[in-house]
Every structure is written in structure tokens, then in C-alpha cells.
N, C-alpha and C positions, 0 to 999 in steps of 0.2 A: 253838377245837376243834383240836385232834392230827390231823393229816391225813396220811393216807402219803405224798403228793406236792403238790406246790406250785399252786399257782393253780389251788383247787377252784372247780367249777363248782358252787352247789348249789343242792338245792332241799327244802323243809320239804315234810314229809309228817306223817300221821298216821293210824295204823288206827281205822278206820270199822266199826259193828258187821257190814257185810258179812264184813271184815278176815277176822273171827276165826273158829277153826275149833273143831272139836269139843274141842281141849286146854285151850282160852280164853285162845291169844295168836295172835298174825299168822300167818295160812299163808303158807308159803313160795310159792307162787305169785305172790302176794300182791307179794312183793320181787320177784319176775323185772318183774314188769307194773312196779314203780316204777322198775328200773331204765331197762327202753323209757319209759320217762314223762321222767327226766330226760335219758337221750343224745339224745331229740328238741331236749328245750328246748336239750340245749347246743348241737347242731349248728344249728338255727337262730341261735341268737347267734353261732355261728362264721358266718355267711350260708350255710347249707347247709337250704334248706327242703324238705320233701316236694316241690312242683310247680316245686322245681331236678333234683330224682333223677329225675321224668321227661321234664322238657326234653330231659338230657342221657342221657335211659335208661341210667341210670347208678345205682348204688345200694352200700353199706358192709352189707353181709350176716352175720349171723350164723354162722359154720362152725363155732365152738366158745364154750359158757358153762359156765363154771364158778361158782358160790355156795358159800362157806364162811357157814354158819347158826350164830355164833358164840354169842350169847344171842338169847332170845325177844322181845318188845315185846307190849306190851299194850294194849287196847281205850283210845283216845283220848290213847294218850303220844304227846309231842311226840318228833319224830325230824328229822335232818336228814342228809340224802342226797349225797353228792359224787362228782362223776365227771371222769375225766384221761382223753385222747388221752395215751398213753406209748410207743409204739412206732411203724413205718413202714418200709417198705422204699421209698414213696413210688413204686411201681408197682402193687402189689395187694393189697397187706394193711397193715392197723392193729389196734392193739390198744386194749381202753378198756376201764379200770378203775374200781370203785365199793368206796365206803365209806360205811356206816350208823352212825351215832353218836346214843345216843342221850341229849337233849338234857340231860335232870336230872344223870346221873353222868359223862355223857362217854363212856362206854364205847361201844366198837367191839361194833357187835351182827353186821354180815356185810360178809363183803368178796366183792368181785366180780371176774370177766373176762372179758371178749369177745375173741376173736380174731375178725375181719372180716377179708373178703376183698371186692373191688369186683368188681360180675359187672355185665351187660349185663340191663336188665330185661324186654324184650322174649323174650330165648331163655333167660335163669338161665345164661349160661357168663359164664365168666372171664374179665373184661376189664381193662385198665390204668385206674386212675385218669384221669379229664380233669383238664387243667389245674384247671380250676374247684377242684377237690376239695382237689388239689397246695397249690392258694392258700388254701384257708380252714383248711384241716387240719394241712396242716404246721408251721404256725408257731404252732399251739398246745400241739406235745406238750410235755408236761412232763416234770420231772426230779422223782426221788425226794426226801421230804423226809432219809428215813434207809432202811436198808434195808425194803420194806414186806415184811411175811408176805405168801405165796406163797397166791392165792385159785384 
């Protein structure tokens, strides 16, 4: 597969007759939910688990998503989902990217962005990264494969 950036993380998906919406392909909802489906699994492989974020009442929060819904997908096509840590200031924000491909033609069906900010989970303000975070995250941002379109 074509990937905008290098050392995807991914994960096989497929819509489910839930999926699909009044048009008869995948709601777009649909993609936000897979995208939290795969930054979970990645940040756990990175050792970043749910009951690490409240040990260290610490959490990578959504401030800003963007989705470009490039083509549709349909009821039980195979897809496969990829997601990069690409950015950091390595105090309070990251950023994590996603790309939908889907399986039979290749085709880039949506691309994704999160801007995250690290807050404190106890009050929701705005806290530094713990080390912890420092170590499992930083060393997995990646680089672009070529320049990617702007999601």
C-alpha cells in the first residue's frame, strides 16, 4: 500500500451492515469511531495504555479533527486503516495522522488529523507531557513518505 508516511501502524477494518447509512455506503461517523479504534491500538503498542493515562492523570486529547471523505466504501469491502504520530513539541501537543485505503484498488478513500494537546485528567487543563508519554511517543513520530495532501 501507498502510505503518506512511513511506519504505518495499521489496522483492517470493514463496514458492517450497522456501517451504512441512508446513501448505502459508510457514514462518516462511522470513520471518526475507526479512527479512536486504531490510535488506541497504536498508543498501546507504543506502551501508552488507558490505565497508564489515569495512573499518571495524564491524557493526548483531542483539540482539533479534521476528515477529508475522499471516496465512499461500501457494505463488507475490505479496508485498511493507518495511523502516524508526525509532529510534537514534546511539552503539549502532538499531532496524529490517518489514511484509509481501500484494499481491492488501493485508493486513498480519507485522510485524517488530530491535533492533541496533553491536559491533566482530573481538572481538563493543560498540562506538560510526563516523561512516560516523552518516552513512548517521541520516538515514534514519523517522517513523510513524499509530501502528503493536507487533511
Amino acid at each position: 500500500m501507498v502510505w503518506d508516511y512511513l511506519q504505518a501502524f495499521t489496522l483492517s477494518v470493514s463496514p458492517q451492515v450497522d456501517d451504512i447509512d441512508g446513501l448505502h455506503h459508510t457514514n462518516n461517523a462511522v470513520y471518526v469511531r475507526w479512527c479512536e479504534q486504531v490510535a488506541w491500538a497504536h498508543s498501546e503498542k507504543l506502551g501508552m495504555r488507558l490505565a497508564d493515562y489515569h495512573r499518571l492523570d495524564r491524557a493526548m486529547a483531542i483539540r482539533h479533527g479534521k476528515y477529508d471523505y475522499i471516496l465512499p466504501s461500501l457494505l463488507g469491502e475490505p479496508l485498511t486503516l493507518a495511523t502516524w504520530l508526525v509532529a510534537t513539541d514534546g511539552k503539549l501537543t502532538m499531532e496524529r495522522r490517518f489514511q484509509l485505503i481501500r484494499d481491492r484498488d488501493q485508493a486513498t478513500i480519507l485522510r485524517g488529523c488530530w491535533q492533541l494537546v496533553c491536559i491533566e485528567i482530573s481538572t481538563g487543563k493543560v498540562r506538560r507531557m510526563p516523561q512516560e508519554f516523552c518516552e513512548a511517543y517521541l520516538p515514534a513520530i514519523s517522517e513523510p513518505v513524499s509530501q502528503p495532501a493536507t487533511a
